[in-house]
N, C-alpha and C positions, 0 to 999 in steps of 0.2 A: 822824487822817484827816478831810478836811472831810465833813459832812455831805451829804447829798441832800435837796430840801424835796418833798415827797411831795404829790400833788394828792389819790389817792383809792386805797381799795384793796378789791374786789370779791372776795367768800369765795363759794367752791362746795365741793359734793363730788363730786369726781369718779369716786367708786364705792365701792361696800361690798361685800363679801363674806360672806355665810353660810356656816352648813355645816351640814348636816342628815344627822343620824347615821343607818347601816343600821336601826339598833334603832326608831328612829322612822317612818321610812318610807324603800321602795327608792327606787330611780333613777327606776322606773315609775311610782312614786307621785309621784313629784315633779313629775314629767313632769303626768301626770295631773292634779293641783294645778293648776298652771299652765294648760293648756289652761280647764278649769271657771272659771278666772279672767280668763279673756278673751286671754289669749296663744295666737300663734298662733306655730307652728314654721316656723323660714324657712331651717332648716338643720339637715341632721343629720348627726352622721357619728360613727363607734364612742368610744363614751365622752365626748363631749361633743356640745353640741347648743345653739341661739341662737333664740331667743322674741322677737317682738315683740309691743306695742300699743299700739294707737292710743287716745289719749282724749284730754284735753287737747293730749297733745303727742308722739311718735311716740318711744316707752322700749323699751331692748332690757334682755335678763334670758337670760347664758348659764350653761350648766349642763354639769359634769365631773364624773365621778365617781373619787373619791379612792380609791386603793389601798395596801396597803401588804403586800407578801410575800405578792404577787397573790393577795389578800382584800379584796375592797371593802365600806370600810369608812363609806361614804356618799357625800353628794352634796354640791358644791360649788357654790354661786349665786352667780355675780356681777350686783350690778345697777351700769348704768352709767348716769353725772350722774341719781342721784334726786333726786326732792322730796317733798315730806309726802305729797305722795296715792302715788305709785309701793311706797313706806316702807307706808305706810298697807295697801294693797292685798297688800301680800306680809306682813308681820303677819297679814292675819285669813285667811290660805289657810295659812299654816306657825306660828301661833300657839303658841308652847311646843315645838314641835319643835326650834329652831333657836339654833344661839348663834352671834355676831359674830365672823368670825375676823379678816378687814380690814378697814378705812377709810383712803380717803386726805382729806384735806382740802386743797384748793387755795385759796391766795389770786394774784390776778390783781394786781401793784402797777402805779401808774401816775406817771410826774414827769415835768417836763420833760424830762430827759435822760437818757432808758432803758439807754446803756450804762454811762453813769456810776452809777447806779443798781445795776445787777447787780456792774458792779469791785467797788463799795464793800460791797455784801452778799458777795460773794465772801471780801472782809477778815476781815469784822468777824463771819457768822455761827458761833454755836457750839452743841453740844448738850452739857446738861447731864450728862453723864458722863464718867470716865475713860476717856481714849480717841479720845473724837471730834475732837479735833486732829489724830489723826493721819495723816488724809489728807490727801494732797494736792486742791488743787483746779485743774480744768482752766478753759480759757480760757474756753469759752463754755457749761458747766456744771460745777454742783461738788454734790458729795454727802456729806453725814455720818450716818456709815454705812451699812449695804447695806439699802439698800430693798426688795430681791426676798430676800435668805435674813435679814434681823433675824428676830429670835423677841418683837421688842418695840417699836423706834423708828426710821425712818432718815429723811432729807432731802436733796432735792433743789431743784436752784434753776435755772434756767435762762430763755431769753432765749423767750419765745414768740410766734410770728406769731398774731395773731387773725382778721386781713383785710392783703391787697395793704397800706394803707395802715396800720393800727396793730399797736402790738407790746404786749405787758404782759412786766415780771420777773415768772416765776411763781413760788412757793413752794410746793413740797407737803411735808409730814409724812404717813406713814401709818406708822397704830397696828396692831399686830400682837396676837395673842392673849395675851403676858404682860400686855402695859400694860390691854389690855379685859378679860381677869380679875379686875382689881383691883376690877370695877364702876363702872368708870366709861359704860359701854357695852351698859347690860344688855339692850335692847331696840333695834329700828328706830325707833321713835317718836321716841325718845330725841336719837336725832341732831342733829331739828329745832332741837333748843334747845341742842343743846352750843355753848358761844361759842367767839368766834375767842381768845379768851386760854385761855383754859380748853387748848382744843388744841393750842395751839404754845407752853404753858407750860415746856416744856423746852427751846425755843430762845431763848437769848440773843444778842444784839449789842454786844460788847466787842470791844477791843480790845489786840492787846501791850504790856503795859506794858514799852516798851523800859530803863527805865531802872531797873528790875526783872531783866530778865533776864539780862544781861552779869554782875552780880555774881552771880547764884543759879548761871550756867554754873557760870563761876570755881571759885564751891567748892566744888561737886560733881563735876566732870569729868566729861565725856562718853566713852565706850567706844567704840573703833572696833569695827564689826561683824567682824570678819574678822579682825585682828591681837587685838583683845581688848586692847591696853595703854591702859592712862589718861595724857588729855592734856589739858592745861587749852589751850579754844580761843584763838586767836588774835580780835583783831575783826574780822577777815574771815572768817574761816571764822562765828562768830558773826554774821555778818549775814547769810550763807548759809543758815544755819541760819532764822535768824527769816522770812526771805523763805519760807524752805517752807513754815513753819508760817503763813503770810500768803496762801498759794497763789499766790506772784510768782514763780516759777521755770518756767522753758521748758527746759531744757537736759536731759534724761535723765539722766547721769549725777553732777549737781551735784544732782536733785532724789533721786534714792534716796540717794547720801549721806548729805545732808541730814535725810532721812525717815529714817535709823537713827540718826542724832544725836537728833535728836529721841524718839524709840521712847524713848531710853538713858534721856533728860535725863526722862521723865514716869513710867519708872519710880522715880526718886526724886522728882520734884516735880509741882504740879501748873504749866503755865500760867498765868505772873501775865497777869490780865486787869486790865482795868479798862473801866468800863461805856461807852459808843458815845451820841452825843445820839441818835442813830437810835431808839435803845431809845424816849424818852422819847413821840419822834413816833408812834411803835408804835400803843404802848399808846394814845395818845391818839386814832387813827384808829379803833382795833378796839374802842375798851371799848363795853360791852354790845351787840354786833353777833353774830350768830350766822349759822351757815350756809345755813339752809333757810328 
Protein backbone atom coordinates (compact mmCIF):
# COMPACT_ATOMS: atom_id res chain seq x y z
CA UNK A 1 0.00 0.00 0.00
CA UNK A 2 1.62 3.37 -0.99
CA UNK A 3 2.58 5.44 1.53
CA UNK A 4 1.11 9.00 2.88
CA UNK A 5 4.00 11.86 3.36
CA UNK A 6 2.85 13.27 6.57
CA UNK A 7 3.44 17.24 7.22
CA UNK A 8 3.15 17.34 11.19
CA UNK A 9 1.63 15.58 14.01
CA UNK A 10 0.27 17.42 17.25
CA UNK A 11 -0.03 15.07 20.62
CA UNK A 12 -2.51 16.12 23.55
CA UNK A 13 -4.29 14.41 26.32
CA UNK A 14 -7.44 14.44 26.20
CA UNK A 15 -8.28 13.45 29.77
CA UNK A 16 -7.15 11.32 32.68
CA UNK A 17 -9.17 9.82 35.15
CA UNK A 18 -8.53 9.30 38.83
CA UNK A 19 -10.07 7.45 41.52
CA UNK A 20 -9.90 8.25 45.00
CA UNK A 21 -10.73 5.48 47.31
CA UNK A 22 -13.77 5.73 50.23
CA UNK A 23 -10.98 4.78 52.64
CA UNK A 24 -9.23 7.92 51.69
CA UNK A 25 -11.60 10.41 51.63
CA UNK A 26 -15.70 10.66 50.82
CA UNK A 27 -17.36 12.15 47.96
CA UNK A 28 -17.75 15.22 50.48
CA UNK A 29 -14.32 15.33 50.87
CA UNK A 30 -13.45 15.45 47.44
CA UNK A 31 -15.97 17.80 46.89
CA UNK A 32 -14.54 19.92 49.44
CA UNK A 33 -10.85 19.49 47.98
CA UNK A 34 -11.82 20.94 45.02
CA UNK A 35 -13.76 23.81 46.15
CA UNK A 36 -10.46 24.97 48.61
CA UNK A 37 -8.70 24.68 45.41
CA UNK A 38 -10.21 27.16 43.58
CA UNK A 39 -13.05 25.03 41.53
CA UNK A 40 -16.21 26.28 41.60
CA UNK A 41 -19.43 23.91 40.92
CA UNK A 42 -21.41 24.65 37.94
CA UNK A 43 -23.37 21.42 38.11
CA UNK A 44 -24.77 19.09 40.44
CA UNK A 45 -26.84 16.47 40.20
CA UNK A 46 -27.04 12.81 42.37
CA UNK A 47 -23.74 11.07 42.11
CA UNK A 48 -22.06 13.07 39.86
CA UNK A 49 -21.14 16.71 39.79
CA UNK A 50 -18.80 19.27 37.10
CA UNK A 51 -16.27 21.85 38.57
CA UNK A 52 -14.71 24.49 36.82
CA UNK A 53 -11.65 27.14 36.78
CA UNK A 54 -10.53 29.70 35.53
CA UNK A 55 -6.72 30.48 35.55
CA UNK A 56 -4.61 30.53 32.70
CA UNK A 57 -7.22 28.93 30.69
CA UNK A 58 -10.97 27.94 31.71
CA UNK A 59 -10.42 23.62 32.94
CA UNK A 60 -13.30 21.51 33.82
CA UNK A 61 -12.77 18.37 36.64
CA UNK A 62 -16.15 16.16 36.85
CA UNK A 63 -16.60 13.94 39.69
CA UNK A 64 -18.90 10.36 40.04
CA UNK A 65 -19.06 8.29 42.59
CA UNK A 66 -18.19 4.66 42.02
CA UNK A 67 -20.53 1.88 43.36
CA UNK A 68 -20.45 -1.48 43.57
CA UNK A 69 -23.46 -3.91 45.10
CA UNK A 70 -24.74 -0.38 46.19
CA UNK A 71 -21.59 0.33 48.30
CA UNK A 72 -19.79 3.23 47.43
CA UNK A 73 -16.65 2.51 47.00
CA UNK A 74 -15.14 6.06 46.03
CA UNK A 75 -14.92 8.91 43.93
CA UNK A 76 -14.14 9.12 40.29
CA UNK A 77 -12.30 12.52 38.73
CA UNK A 78 -12.14 13.07 35.41
CA UNK A 79 -9.97 15.93 34.32
CA UNK A 80 -10.56 17.05 30.82
CA UNK A 81 -7.60 18.26 28.02
CA UNK A 82 -5.04 18.85 31.15
CA UNK A 83 -1.58 20.50 31.31
CA UNK A 84 1.19 20.59 33.84
CA UNK A 85 -0.36 23.20 36.08
CA UNK A 86 -4.24 21.47 35.94
CA UNK A 87 -1.87 17.85 36.61
CA UNK A 88 -0.06 19.98 39.04
CA UNK A 89 -3.01 21.63 41.08
CA UNK A 90 -4.82 18.26 41.55
CA UNK A 91 -1.55 16.34 42.92
CA UNK A 92 -1.16 18.71 45.72
CA UNK A 93 -5.03 18.87 46.80
CA UNK A 94 -5.26 14.66 46.38
CA UNK A 95 -1.52 13.93 46.94
CA UNK A 96 -1.22 10.01 47.91
CA UNK A 97 -4.72 9.59 47.90
CA UNK A 98 -5.30 8.75 44.49
CA UNK A 99 -4.28 6.23 41.73
CA UNK A 100 -4.54 6.72 37.70
CA UNK A 101 -7.17 4.62 36.45
CA UNK A 102 -7.47 6.25 32.59
CA UNK A 103 -5.59 8.23 30.26
CA UNK A 104 -6.42 8.79 26.72
CA UNK A 105 -3.52 10.23 24.57
CA UNK A 106 -4.49 11.85 21.31
CA UNK A 107 -2.45 12.66 18.49
CA UNK A 108 -3.91 15.18 15.97
CA UNK A 109 -2.08 13.88 12.10
CA UNK A 110 -2.03 16.18 9.45
CA UNK A 111 -0.95 15.52 5.22
CA UNK A 112 -1.86 16.66 2.40
CA UNK A 113 -4.62 14.32 1.67
CA UNK A 114 -6.54 13.69 4.99
CA UNK A 115 -8.83 10.90 3.59
CA UNK A 116 -6.19 9.16 2.12
CA UNK A 117 -4.43 9.31 5.09
CA UNK A 118 -6.98 7.77 7.50
CA UNK A 119 -7.90 4.63 4.36
CA UNK A 120 -4.35 4.03 4.68
CA UNK A 121 -4.24 4.05 8.77
CA UNK A 122 -7.37 2.13 8.56
CA UNK A 123 -5.07 -0.76 6.62
CA UNK A 124 -2.27 -0.85 8.04
CA UNK A 125 -2.87 -0.03 11.90
CA UNK A 126 -2.56 -2.92 14.48
CA UNK A 127 -2.20 -3.69 18.28
CA UNK A 128 0.31 -5.64 19.56
CA UNK A 129 -1.69 -8.57 20.84
CA UNK A 130 -3.58 -11.61 19.89
CA UNK A 131 -6.70 -10.59 18.85
CA UNK A 132 -6.69 -7.12 17.65
CA UNK A 133 -7.13 -8.10 14.09
CA UNK A 134 -10.11 -9.16 14.72
CA UNK A 135 -12.17 -6.45 14.19
CA UNK A 136 -13.46 -5.21 11.74
CA UNK A 137 -13.09 -1.62 10.70
CA UNK A 138 -15.77 0.85 9.57
CA UNK A 139 -15.64 3.43 6.86
CA UNK A 140 -15.15 6.45 8.56
CA UNK A 141 -13.82 5.12 12.12
CA UNK A 142 -12.14 2.03 13.14
CA UNK A 143 -11.28 0.59 16.59
CA UNK A 144 -8.74 -1.99 18.15
CA UNK A 145 -10.32 -3.02 20.80
CA UNK A 146 -13.06 -1.74 23.15
CA UNK A 147 -11.91 1.51 24.42
CA UNK A 148 -14.94 1.91 26.96
CA UNK A 149 -14.95 -1.86 28.64
CA UNK A 150 -10.70 -2.83 27.96
CA UNK A 151 -9.31 -3.58 31.29
CA UNK A 152 -5.99 -2.54 29.57
CA UNK A 153 -5.54 -1.00 25.79
CA UNK A 154 -7.86 0.04 22.99
CA UNK A 155 -7.78 2.35 19.81
CA UNK A 156 -9.54 4.46 17.95
CA UNK A 157 -8.83 6.46 14.71
CA UNK A 158 -11.12 8.58 13.05
CA UNK A 159 -11.50 11.63 10.76
CA UNK A 160 -11.88 14.89 12.96
CA UNK A 161 -13.30 18.41 12.17
CA UNK A 162 -11.16 21.08 14.20
CA UNK A 163 -12.73 24.31 12.34
CA UNK A 164 -15.32 24.76 9.17
CA UNK A 165 -12.06 24.73 7.31
CA UNK A 166 -9.53 22.15 8.74
CA UNK A 167 -9.65 18.48 9.51
CA UNK A 168 -6.80 16.22 11.55
CA UNK A 169 -6.76 11.93 11.53
CA UNK A 170 -7.05 11.72 14.98
CA UNK A 171 -5.53 8.81 16.89
CA UNK A 172 -6.29 7.92 20.50
CA UNK A 173 -4.90 4.94 22.70
CA UNK A 174 -6.30 5.01 26.19
CA UNK A 175 -4.55 3.12 28.88
CA UNK A 176 -6.67 1.46 31.24
CA UNK A 177 -5.59 0.30 34.91
CA UNK A 178 -3.84 -3.21 33.98
CA UNK A 179 -1.30 -1.36 31.50
CA UNK A 180 -0.91 1.81 34.43
CA UNK A 181 -0.27 -1.01 37.21
CA UNK A 182 2.64 -2.02 35.64
CA UNK A 183 4.07 1.64 36.80
CA UNK A 184 4.23 3.10 34.03
CA UNK A 185 1.76 5.91 35.26
CA UNK A 186 2.35 6.32 38.94
CA UNK A 187 1.65 9.92 39.37
CA UNK A 188 -0.14 13.23 37.45
CA UNK A 189 3.10 14.86 37.14
CA UNK A 190 4.32 11.93 35.30
CA UNK A 191 2.15 12.42 32.22
CA UNK A 192 3.99 15.65 31.26
CA UNK A 193 6.91 13.68 30.27
CA UNK A 194 5.59 10.43 29.00
CA UNK A 195 6.45 10.54 25.13
CA UNK A 196 4.55 9.91 22.10
CA UNK A 197 6.51 6.57 21.58
CA UNK A 198 6.55 5.58 24.88
CA UNK A 199 2.44 5.53 24.55
CA UNK A 200 1.53 4.19 21.40
CA UNK A 201 4.41 1.57 21.90
CA UNK A 202 1.96 -1.01 21.15
CA UNK A 203 0.64 0.28 17.95
CA UNK A 204 2.22 -0.85 14.98
CA UNK A 205 1.78 -0.15 11.10
CA UNK A 206 2.17 -3.34 9.04
CA UNK A 207 0.79 -4.61 6.64
CA UNK A 208 -0.65 -8.33 5.10
CA UNK A 209 1.81 -10.08 3.89
CA UNK A 210 -0.34 -11.31 1.03
CA UNK A 211 1.94 -13.83 -0.24
CA UNK A 212 2.17 -15.37 3.25
CA UNK A 213 -1.05 -15.82 3.73
CA UNK A 214 -2.71 -17.87 0.81
CA UNK A 215 -0.23 -20.74 1.66
CA UNK A 216 -0.47 -20.51 5.64
CA UNK A 217 -4.67 -20.64 4.69
CA UNK A 218 -4.07 -23.73 2.49
CA UNK A 219 -2.60 -25.69 5.23
CA UNK A 220 -4.30 -24.99 7.97
CA UNK A 221 -7.93 -24.85 6.84
CA UNK A 222 -10.40 -22.60 7.92
CA UNK A 223 -13.70 -23.90 9.98
CA UNK A 224 -17.06 -22.75 9.03
CA UNK A 225 -18.72 -21.33 11.88
CA UNK A 226 -22.00 -23.16 11.79
CA UNK A 227 -21.41 -26.31 9.68
CA UNK A 228 -17.92 -26.85 11.65
CA UNK A 229 -16.32 -28.98 8.38
CA UNK A 230 -12.87 -28.14 7.26
CA UNK A 231 -12.38 -26.60 3.88
CA UNK A 232 -9.31 -25.44 2.27
CA UNK A 233 -10.28 -21.87 0.84
CA UNK A 234 -10.64 -21.22 -2.62
CA UNK A 235 -8.77 -17.61 -3.72
CA UNK A 236 -11.73 -15.96 -3.59
CA UNK A 237 -13.12 -16.70 -0.62
CA UNK A 238 -9.24 -15.99 0.46
CA UNK A 239 -9.39 -12.55 -0.80
CA UNK A 240 -12.55 -12.15 1.07
CA UNK A 241 -11.18 -13.01 3.83
CA UNK A 242 -7.87 -10.80 3.67
CA UNK A 243 -10.15 -7.80 2.68
CA UNK A 244 -11.75 -8.14 6.33
CA UNK A 245 -8.90 -8.46 8.04
CA UNK A 246 -7.82 -4.96 5.77
CA UNK A 247 -11.31 -3.47 6.91
CA UNK A 248 -12.31 -3.28 2.97
CA UNK A 249 -15.49 -4.89 3.21
CA UNK A 250 -19.07 -3.11 3.15
CA UNK A 251 -21.38 -5.90 2.69
CA UNK A 252 -22.77 -7.41 6.17
CA UNK A 253 -22.95 -10.60 5.40
CA UNK A 254 -19.64 -11.25 3.37
CA UNK A 255 -17.99 -9.24 6.44
CA UNK A 256 -19.18 -11.69 9.36
CA UNK A 257 -18.22 -14.49 7.28
CA UNK A 258 -15.26 -13.43 6.74
CA UNK A 259 -14.70 -12.28 10.52
CA UNK A 260 -15.34 -16.10 11.46
CA UNK A 261 -12.75 -17.13 8.97
CA UNK A 262 -10.60 -15.13 10.26
CA UNK A 263 -11.40 -15.79 14.34
CA UNK A 264 -10.71 -19.69 12.96
CA UNK A 265 -7.42 -18.95 10.97
CA UNK A 266 -5.76 -16.85 14.40
CA UNK A 267 -6.64 -19.45 16.40
CA UNK A 268 -3.97 -21.36 14.84
CA UNK A 269 -1.72 -18.73 13.40
CA UNK A 270 -0.78 -15.43 13.95
CA UNK A 271 -1.24 -12.70 11.03
CA UNK A 272 1.86 -12.59 8.77
CA UNK A 273 2.45 -8.98 8.85
CA UNK A 274 5.16 -7.10 7.47
CA UNK A 275 6.22 -3.72 8.58
CA UNK A 276 4.44 -0.27 6.64
CA UNK A 277 7.11 2.71 5.43
CA UNK A 278 4.45 4.57 7.62
CA UNK A 279 6.04 3.13 10.67
CA UNK A 280 9.47 4.60 9.65
CA UNK A 281 7.88 8.26 9.25
CA UNK A 282 6.23 7.64 12.61
CA UNK A 283 8.78 7.29 14.72
CA UNK A 284 10.63 9.97 12.88
CA UNK A 285 7.89 12.68 13.61
CA UNK A 286 7.31 11.64 17.23
CA UNK A 287 10.85 10.73 18.67
CA UNK A 288 11.55 12.56 21.79
CA UNK A 289 8.20 14.65 21.51
CA UNK A 290 5.95 14.27 24.60
CA UNK A 291 2.51 15.24 25.46
CA UNK A 292 2.26 18.26 27.80
Amino acid sequence: MKNINMLKINPSLDFVVIFISLNDASPFDVHALLTLGGFVCVKDRPGTSVFEKISLRSYQVSTRRVFKDNYCLGTSVRISRPDRQIMNDIEQLFSEMYTISTVEFTLDMFSEDQEALFSMLRHITHLKWSGSNLALRYKTTFYLGNIRNTRSKGVRCYIKELDPKTTSVRLEIVHKRAYIRKGKLPSLPTLGSIQIQEAFRHVQFKEIDTQRIYPDMGQLGIYKSKAGELYRPSEDVARVFISAAMGMLSDEYSAGYAKDALKAFCRHANLPLIKHDFQDQFEQLTAGKSFV
